[in-house]
N, CA and C of each residue as an Amber inpcrd file, in Angstrom:
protein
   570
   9.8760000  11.0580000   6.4980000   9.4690000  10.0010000   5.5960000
  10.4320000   8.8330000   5.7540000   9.6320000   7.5980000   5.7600000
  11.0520000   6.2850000   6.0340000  10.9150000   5.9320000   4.4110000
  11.6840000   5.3600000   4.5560000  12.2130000   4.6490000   2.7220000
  12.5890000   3.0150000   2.5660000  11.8110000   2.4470000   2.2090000
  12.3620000   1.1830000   1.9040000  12.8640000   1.1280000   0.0210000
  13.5100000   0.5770000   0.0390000  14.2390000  -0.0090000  -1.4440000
  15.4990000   1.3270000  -1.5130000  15.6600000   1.4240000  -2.5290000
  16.5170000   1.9810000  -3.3100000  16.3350000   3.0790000  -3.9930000
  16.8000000   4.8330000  -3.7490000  16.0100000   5.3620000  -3.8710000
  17.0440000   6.1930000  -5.2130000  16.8340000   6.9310000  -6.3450000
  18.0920000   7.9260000  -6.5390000  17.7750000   9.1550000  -6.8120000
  18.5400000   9.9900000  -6.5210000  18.5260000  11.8690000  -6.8460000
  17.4620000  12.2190000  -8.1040000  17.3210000  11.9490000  -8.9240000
  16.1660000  11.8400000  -9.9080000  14.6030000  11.4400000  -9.8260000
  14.3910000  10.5850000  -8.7300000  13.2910000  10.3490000  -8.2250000
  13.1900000  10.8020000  -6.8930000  13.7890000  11.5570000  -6.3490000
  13.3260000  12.3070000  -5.0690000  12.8380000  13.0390000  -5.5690000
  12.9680000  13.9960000  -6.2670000  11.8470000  15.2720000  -6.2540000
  10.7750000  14.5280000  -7.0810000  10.0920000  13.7170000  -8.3630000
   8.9430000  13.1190000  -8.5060000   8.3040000  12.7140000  -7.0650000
   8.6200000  12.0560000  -6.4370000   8.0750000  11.3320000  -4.7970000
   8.0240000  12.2560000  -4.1620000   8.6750000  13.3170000  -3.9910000
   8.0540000  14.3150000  -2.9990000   6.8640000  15.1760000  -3.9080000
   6.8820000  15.6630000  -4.6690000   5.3600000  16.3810000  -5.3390000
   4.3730000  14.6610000  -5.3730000   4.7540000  13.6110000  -5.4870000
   3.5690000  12.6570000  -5.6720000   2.9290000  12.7360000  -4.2000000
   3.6960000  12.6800000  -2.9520000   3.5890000  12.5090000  -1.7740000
   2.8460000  13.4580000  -1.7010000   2.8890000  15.4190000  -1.7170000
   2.4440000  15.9550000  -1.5450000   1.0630000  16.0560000  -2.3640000
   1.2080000  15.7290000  -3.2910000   0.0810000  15.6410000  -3.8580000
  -1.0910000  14.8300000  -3.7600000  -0.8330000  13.6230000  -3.4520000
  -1.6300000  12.2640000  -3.3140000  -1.7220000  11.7180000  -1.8570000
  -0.9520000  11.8380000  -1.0290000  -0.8930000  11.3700000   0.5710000
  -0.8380000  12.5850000   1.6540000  -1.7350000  12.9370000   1.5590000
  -1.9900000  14.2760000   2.7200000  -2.9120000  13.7970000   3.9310000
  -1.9570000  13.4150000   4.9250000  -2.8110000  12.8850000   6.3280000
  -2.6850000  13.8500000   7.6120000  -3.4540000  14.5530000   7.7320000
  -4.0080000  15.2120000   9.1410000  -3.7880000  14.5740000  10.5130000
  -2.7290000  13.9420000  10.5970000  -3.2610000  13.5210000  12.6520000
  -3.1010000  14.3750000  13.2300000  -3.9540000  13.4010000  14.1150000
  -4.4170000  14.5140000  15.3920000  -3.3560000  13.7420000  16.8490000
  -3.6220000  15.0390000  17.5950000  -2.4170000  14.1530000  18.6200000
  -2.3870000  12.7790000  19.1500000  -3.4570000  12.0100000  18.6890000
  -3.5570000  10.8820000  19.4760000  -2.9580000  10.3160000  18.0380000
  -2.8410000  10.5060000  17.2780000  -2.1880000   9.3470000  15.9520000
  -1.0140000   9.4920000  15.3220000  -1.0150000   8.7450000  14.9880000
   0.6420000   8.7490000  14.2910000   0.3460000   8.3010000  12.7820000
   1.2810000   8.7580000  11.5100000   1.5870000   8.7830000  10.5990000
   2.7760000   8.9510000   9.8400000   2.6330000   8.1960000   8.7850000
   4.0340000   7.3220000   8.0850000   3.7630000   7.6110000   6.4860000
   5.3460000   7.6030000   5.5370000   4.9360000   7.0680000   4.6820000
   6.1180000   6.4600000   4.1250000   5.4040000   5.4740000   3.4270000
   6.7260000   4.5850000   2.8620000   6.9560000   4.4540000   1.3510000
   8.1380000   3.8330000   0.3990000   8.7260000   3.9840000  -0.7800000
   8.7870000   3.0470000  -0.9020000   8.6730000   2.3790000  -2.2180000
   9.0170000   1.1080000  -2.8950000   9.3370000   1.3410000  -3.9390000
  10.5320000   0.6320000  -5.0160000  10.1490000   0.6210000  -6.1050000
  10.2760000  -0.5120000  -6.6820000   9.4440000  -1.2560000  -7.4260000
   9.3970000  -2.2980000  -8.0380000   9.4290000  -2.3900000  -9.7760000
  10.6400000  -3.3260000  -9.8100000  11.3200000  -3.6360000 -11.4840000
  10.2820000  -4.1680000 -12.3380000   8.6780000  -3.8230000 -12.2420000
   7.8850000  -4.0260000 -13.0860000   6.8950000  -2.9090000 -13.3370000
   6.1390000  -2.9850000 -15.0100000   5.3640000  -1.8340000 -15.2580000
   3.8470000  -1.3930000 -14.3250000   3.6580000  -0.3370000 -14.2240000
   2.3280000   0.3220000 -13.2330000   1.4610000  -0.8430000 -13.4840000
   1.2360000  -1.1440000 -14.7890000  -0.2880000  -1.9030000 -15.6510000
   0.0950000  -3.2550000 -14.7240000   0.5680000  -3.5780000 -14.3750000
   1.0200000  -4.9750000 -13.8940000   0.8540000  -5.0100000 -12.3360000
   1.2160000  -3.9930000 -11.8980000   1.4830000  -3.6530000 -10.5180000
   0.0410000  -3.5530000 -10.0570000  -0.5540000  -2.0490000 -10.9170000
  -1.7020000  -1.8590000 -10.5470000  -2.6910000  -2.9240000 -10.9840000
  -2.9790000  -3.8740000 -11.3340000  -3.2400000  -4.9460000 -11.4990000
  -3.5890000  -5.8190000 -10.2280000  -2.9080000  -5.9220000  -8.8450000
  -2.7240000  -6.7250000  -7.9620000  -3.2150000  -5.1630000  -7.1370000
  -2.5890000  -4.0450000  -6.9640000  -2.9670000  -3.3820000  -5.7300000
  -4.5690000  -3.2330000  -6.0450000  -5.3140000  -3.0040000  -7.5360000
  -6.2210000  -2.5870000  -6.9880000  -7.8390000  -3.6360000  -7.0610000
  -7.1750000  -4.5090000  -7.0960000  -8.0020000  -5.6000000  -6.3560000
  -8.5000000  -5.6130000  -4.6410000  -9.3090000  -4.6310000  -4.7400000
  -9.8370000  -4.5230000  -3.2100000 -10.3630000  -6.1950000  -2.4800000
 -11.0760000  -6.5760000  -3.6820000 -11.5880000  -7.8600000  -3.4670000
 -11.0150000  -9.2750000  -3.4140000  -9.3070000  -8.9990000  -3.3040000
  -8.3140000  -9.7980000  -3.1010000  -7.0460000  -9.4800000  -3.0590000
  -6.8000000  -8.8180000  -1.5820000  -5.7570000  -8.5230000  -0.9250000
  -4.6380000  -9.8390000  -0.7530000  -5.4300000 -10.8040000  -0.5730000
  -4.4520000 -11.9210000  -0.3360000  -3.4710000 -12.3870000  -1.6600000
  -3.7180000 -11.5690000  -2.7200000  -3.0800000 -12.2130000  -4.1590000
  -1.7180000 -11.5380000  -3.6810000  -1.4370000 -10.9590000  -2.7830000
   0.0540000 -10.4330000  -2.5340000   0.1600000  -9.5500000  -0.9190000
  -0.8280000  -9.3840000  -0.1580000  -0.7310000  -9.1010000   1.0150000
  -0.9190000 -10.6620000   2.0170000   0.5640000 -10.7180000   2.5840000
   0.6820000 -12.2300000   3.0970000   0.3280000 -12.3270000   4.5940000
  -0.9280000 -11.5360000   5.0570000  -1.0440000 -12.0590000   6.7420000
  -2.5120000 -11.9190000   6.1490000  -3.1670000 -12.3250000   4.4830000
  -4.5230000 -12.3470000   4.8900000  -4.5500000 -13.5330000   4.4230000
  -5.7840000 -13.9120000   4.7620000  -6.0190000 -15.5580000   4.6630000
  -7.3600000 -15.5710000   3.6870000  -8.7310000 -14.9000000   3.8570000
  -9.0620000 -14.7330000   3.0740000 -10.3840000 -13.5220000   2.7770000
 -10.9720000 -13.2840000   1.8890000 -11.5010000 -11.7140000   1.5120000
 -12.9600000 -12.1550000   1.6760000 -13.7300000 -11.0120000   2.1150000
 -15.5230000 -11.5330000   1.6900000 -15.5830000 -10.1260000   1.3890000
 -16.3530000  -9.4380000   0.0740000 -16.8780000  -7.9080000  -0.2140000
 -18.4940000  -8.6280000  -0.4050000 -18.4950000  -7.0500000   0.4860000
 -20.0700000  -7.3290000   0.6190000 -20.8540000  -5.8850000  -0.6010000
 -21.1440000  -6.4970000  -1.6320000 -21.7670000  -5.3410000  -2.3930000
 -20.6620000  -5.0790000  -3.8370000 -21.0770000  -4.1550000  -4.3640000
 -20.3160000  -3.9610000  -5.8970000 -18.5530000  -3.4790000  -5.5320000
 -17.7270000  -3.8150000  -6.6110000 -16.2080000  -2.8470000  -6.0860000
 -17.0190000  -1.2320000  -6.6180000 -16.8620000  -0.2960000  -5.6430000
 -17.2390000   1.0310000  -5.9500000 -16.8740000   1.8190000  -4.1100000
 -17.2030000   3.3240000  -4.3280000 -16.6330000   3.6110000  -3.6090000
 -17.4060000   3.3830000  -2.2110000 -17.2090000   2.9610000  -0.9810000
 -17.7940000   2.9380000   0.0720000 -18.5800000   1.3210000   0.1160000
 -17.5770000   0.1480000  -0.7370000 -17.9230000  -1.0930000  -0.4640000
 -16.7560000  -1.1520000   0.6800000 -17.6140000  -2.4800000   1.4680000
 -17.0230000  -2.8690000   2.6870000 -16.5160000  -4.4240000   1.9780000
 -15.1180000  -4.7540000   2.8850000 -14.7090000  -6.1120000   2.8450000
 -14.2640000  -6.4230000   3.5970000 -14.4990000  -8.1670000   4.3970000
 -14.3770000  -8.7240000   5.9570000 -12.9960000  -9.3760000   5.5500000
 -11.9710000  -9.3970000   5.8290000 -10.7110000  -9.6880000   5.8990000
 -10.4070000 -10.7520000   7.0950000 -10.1690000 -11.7700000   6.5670000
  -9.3150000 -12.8370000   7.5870000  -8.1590000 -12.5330000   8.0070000
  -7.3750000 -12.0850000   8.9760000  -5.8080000 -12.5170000   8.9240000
  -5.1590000 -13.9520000   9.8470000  -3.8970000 -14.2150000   9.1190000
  -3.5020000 -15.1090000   9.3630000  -2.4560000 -14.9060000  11.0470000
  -2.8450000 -16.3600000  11.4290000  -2.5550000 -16.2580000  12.9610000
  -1.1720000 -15.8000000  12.8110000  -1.1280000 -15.2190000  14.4090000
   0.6080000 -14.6540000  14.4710000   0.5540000 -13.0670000  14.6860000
  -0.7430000 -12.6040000  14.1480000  -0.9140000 -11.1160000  14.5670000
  -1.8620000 -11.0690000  15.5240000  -1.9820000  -9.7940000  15.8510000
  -2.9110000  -9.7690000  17.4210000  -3.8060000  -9.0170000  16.7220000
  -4.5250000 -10.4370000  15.6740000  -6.0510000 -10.1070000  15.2240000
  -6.2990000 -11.1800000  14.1980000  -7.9170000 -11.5370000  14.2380000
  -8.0180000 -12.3910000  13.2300000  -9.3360000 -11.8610000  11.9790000
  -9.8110000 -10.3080000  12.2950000 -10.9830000 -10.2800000  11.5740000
 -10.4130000  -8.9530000  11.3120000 -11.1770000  -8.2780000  10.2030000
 -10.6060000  -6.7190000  10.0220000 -11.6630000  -6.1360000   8.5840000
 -12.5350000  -5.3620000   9.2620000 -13.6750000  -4.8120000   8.1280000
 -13.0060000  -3.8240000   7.6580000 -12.7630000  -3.3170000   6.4320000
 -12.3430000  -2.1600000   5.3980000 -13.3300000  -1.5850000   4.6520000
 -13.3080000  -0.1400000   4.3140000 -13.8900000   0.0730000   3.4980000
 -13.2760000   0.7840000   2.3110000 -13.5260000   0.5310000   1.2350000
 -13.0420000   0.9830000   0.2130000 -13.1240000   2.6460000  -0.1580000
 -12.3640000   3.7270000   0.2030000 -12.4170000   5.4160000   0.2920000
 -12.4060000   5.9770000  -1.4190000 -11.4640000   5.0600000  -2.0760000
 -10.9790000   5.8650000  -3.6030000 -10.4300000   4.4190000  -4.3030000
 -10.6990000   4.3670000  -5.5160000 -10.2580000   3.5310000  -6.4490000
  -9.7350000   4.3660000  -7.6760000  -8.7380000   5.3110000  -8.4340000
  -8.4300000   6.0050000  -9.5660000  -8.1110000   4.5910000 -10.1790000
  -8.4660000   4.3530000 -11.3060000  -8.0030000   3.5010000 -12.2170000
  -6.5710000   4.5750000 -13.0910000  -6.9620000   5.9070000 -13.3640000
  -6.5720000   6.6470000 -14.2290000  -4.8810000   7.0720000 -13.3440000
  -5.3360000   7.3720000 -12.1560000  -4.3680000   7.9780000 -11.3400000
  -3.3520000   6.7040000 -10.7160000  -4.3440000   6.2540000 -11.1570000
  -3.4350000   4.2000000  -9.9160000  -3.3790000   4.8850000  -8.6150000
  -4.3970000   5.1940000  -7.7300000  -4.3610000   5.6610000  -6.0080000
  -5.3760000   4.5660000  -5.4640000  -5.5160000   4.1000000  -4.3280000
  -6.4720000   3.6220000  -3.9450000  -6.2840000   3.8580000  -2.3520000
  -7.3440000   3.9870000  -1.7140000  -7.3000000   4.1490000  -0.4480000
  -8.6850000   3.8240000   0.3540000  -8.1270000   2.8280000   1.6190000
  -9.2810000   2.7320000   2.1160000  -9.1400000   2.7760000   3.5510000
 -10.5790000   2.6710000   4.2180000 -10.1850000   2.9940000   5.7350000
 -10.8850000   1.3380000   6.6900000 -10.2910000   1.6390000   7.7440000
 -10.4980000  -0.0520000   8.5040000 -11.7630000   0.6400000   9.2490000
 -13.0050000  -0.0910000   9.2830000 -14.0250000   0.6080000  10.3170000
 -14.3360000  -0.4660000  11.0270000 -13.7540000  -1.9340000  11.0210000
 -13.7100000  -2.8350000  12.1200000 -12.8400000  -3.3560000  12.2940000
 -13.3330000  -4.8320000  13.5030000 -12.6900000  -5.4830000  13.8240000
 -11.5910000  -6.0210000  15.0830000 -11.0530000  -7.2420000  15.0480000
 -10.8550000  -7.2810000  16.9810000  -9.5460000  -6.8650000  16.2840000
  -8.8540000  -5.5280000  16.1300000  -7.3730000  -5.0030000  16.5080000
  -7.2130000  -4.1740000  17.0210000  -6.3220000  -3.5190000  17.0450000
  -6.4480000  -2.2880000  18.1850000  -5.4750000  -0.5050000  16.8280000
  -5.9740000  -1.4020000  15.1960000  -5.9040000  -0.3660000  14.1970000
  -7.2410000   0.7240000  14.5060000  -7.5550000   1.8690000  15.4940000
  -8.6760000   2.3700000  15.4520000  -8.0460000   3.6290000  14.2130000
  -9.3920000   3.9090000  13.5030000  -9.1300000   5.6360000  12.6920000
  -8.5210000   5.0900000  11.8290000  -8.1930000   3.4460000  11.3650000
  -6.6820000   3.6140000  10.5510000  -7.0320000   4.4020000   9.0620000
  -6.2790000   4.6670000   8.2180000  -6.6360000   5.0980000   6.7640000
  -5.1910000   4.9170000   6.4210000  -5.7770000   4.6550000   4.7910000
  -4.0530000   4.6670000   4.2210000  -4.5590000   4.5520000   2.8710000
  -3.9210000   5.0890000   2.2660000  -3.0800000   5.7090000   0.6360000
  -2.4750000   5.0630000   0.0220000  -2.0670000   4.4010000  -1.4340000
  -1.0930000   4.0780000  -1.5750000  -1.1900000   4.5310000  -3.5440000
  -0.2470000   4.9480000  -3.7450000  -0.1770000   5.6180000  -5.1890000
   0.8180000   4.8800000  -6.2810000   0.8090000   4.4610000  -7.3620000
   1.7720000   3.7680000  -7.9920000   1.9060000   4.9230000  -9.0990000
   3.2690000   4.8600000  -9.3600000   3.5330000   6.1630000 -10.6230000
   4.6300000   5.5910000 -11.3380000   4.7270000   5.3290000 -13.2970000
   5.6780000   5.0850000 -13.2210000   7.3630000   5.4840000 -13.4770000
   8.3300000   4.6180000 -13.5060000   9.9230000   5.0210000 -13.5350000
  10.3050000   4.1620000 -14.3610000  11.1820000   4.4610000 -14.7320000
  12.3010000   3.6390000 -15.5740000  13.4220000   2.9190000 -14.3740000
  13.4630000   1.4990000 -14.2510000  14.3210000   1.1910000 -13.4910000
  15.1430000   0.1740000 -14.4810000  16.7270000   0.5320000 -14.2430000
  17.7260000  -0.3680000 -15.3490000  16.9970000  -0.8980000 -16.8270000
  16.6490000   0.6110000 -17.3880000  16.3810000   0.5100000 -18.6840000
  14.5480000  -0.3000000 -18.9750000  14.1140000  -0.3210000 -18.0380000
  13.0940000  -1.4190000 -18.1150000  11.7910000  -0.4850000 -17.4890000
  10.7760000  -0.5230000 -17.9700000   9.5270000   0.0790000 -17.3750000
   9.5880000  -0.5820000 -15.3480000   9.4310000   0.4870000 -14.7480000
   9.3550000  -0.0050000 -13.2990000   8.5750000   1.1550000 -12.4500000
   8.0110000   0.6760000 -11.4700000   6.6970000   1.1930000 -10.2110000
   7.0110000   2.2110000  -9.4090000   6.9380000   3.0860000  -9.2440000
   6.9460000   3.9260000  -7.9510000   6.2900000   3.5250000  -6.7010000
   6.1450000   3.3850000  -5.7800000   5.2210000   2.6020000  -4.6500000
   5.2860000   3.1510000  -3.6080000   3.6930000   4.6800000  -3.4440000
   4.1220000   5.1830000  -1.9990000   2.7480000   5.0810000  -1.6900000
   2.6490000   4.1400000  -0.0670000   1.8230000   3.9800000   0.7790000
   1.8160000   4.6840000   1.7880000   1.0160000   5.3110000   2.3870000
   0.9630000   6.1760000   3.9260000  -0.4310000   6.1880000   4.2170000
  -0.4330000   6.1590000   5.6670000  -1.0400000   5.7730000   6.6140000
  -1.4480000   6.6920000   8.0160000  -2.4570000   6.8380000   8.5310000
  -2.5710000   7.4720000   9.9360000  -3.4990000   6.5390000  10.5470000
  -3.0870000   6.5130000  12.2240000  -3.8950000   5.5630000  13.1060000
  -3.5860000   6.4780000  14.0690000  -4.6660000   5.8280000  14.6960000
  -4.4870000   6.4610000  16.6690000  -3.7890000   5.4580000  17.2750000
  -3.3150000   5.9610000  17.8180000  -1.7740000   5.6030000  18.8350000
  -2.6670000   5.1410000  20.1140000  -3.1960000   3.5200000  19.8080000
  -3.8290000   2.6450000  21.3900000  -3.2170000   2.9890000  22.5990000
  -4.3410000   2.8370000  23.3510000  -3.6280000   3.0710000  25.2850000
  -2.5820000   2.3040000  25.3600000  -1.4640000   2.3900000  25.9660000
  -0.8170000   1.8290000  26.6150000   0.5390000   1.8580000  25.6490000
   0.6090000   2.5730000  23.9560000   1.6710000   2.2540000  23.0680000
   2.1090000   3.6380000  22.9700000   3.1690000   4.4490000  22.8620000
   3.9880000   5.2550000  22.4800000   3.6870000   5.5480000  20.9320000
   3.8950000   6.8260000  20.3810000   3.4100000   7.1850000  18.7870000
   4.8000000   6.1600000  18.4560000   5.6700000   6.1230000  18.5300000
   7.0980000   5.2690000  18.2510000   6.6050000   3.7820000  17.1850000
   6.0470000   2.9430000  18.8800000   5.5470000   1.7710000  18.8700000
   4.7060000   1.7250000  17.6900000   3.5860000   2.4100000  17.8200000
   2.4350000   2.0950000  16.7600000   3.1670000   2.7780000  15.1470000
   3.8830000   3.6800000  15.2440000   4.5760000   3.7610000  14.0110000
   5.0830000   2.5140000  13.0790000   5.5890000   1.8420000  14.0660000
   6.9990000   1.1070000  13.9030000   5.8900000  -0.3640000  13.4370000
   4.9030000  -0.2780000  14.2120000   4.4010000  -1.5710000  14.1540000
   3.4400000  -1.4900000  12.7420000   3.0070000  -0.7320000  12.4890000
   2.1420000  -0.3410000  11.2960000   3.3480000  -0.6940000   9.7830000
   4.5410000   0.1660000  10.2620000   5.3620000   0.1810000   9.0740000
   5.8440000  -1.1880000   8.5190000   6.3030000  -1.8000000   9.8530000
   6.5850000  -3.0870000   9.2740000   5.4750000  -4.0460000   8.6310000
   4.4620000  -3.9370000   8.8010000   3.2780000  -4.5300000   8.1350000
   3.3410000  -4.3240000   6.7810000   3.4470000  -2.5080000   6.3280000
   3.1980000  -2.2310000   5.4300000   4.2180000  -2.9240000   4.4980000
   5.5660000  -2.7330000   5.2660000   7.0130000  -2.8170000   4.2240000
   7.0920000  -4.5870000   4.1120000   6.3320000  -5.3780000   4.7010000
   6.0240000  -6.6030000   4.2070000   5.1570000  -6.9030000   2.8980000
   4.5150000  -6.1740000   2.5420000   2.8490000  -5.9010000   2.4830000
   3.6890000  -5.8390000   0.6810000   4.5380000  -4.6260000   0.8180000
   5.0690000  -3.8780000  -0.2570000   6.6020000  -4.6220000  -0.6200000
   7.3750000  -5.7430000   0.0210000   8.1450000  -6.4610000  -0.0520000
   7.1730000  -7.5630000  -1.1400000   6.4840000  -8.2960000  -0.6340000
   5.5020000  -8.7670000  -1.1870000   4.7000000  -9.0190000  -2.7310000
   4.3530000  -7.6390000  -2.8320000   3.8900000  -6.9880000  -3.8760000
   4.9720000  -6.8960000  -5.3840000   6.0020000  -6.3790000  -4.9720000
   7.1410000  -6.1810000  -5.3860000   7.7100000  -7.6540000  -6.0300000
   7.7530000  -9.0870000  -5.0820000   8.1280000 -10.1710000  -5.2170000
   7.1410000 -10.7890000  -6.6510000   5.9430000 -10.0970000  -5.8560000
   4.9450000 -10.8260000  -7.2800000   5.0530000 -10.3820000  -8.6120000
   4.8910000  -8.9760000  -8.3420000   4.5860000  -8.1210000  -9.5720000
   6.2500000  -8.5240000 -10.5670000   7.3270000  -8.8460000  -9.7820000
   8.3580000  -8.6570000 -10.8230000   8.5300000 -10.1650000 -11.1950000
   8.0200000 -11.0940000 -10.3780000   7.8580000 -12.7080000 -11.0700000
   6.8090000 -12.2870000 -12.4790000   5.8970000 -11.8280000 -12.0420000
   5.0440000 -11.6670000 -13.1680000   5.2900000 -11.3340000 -14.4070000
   6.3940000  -9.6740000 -14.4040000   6.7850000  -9.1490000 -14.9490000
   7.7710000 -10.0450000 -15.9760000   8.9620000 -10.6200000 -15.5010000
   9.7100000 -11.5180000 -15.9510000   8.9570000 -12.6970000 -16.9550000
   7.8030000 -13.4410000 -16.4630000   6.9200000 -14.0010000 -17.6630000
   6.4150000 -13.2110000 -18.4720000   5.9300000 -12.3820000 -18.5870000
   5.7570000 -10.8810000 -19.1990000   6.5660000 -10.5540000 -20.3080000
   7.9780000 -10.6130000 -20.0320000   8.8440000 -10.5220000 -20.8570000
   8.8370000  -9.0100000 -21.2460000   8.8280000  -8.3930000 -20.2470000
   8.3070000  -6.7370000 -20.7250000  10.2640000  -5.8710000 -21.4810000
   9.7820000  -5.4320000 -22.7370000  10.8190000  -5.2090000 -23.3310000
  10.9830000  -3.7370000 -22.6260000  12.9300000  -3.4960000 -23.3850000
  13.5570000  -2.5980000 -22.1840000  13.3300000  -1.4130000 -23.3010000
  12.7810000  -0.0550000 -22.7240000  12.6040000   1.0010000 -23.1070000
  13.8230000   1.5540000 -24.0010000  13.1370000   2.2950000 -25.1330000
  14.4650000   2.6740000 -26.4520000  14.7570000   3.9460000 -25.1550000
  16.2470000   3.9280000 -25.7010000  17.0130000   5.6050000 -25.5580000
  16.1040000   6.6640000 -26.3070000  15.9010000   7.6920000 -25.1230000
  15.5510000   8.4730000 -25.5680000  16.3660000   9.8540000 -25.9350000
């Protein structure tokens, strides 16, 4: 498992039963799979707020430019995704796999588009923590793709992750600007 942010002895074992519980990916030898950690200094309700907007990724994922959903948000709607130049792609069809409002999971899978993401799928679960006295996010995303001709499982790891850990850098930036107007008060001692 790679780890971005800040992690402590108290929330490793929550993240490993969430992981096991919520992000269970099967590859097969041609794919590779990841999962990554965030935690962000604002509450789930806030967070989950922005992730589970299928129908506007761009309110905090910064290489899209812009969203078209074709049909109701429910499970097995499709949405045509712009991305912004600089990646080696400019179109990217998704489909929406799971929306939990209750659970905060959402997951969907890419079934187009000119990249070379084939099979991709990915997970991402928000749970929450107490960070410095203050309601704060758990944030674990994971992912499996097939590993394109010509790239090493390494490469396509590496290249997926950094997307994501932008994706979730991002997210994090918004949700705790938000949070801060919010004015979200700091949890009594329990």
């Amino acid at each position: 498992m790679n780890a971005i942010g800040t992690m402590n002895i108290a929330a490793a074992i929550p993240e490993s039963e969430y992981i096991r519980r919520h992000h269970r990916h099967e590859p097969k030898e041609n794919q590779c799979s990841s999962t990554l950690v965030k935690h962000i200094k604002a509450p789930v309700h806030l967070v989950w707020s922005l992730v589970r907007r299928f129908d506007q990724p761009q309110k905090y994922k910064p290489f899209i430019s812009r969203c078209v959903v074709k049909g109701n948000l429910e499970i097995g709607t499709v949405r045509e995704v712009d991305v912004k130049s600089g990646l080696p792609a400019t179109k990217s069809t998704e489909r929406l796999e799971l929306l939990d409002d209750n659970d905060h999971i959402l997951s969907i899978r890419i079934v187009g588009g000119d990249h070379r993401l084939k099979n991709y799928s990915s997970i991402i679960s928000l749970h929450p923590e107490t960070i410095d006295g203050r309601p704060g996010t758990l944030v674990i995303e994971s992912f499996v793709v097939d590993i394109p001709e010509g790239n090493t499982k390494e490469e396509t790891c590496y290249f997926v992750e950094a997307l994501i850990k932008c994706n979730l850098k991002s997210l994090a930036d918004v949700s705790e600007r938000l949070a801060v107007q919010d004015r979200t008060e700091p949890i009594g001692n329990v």
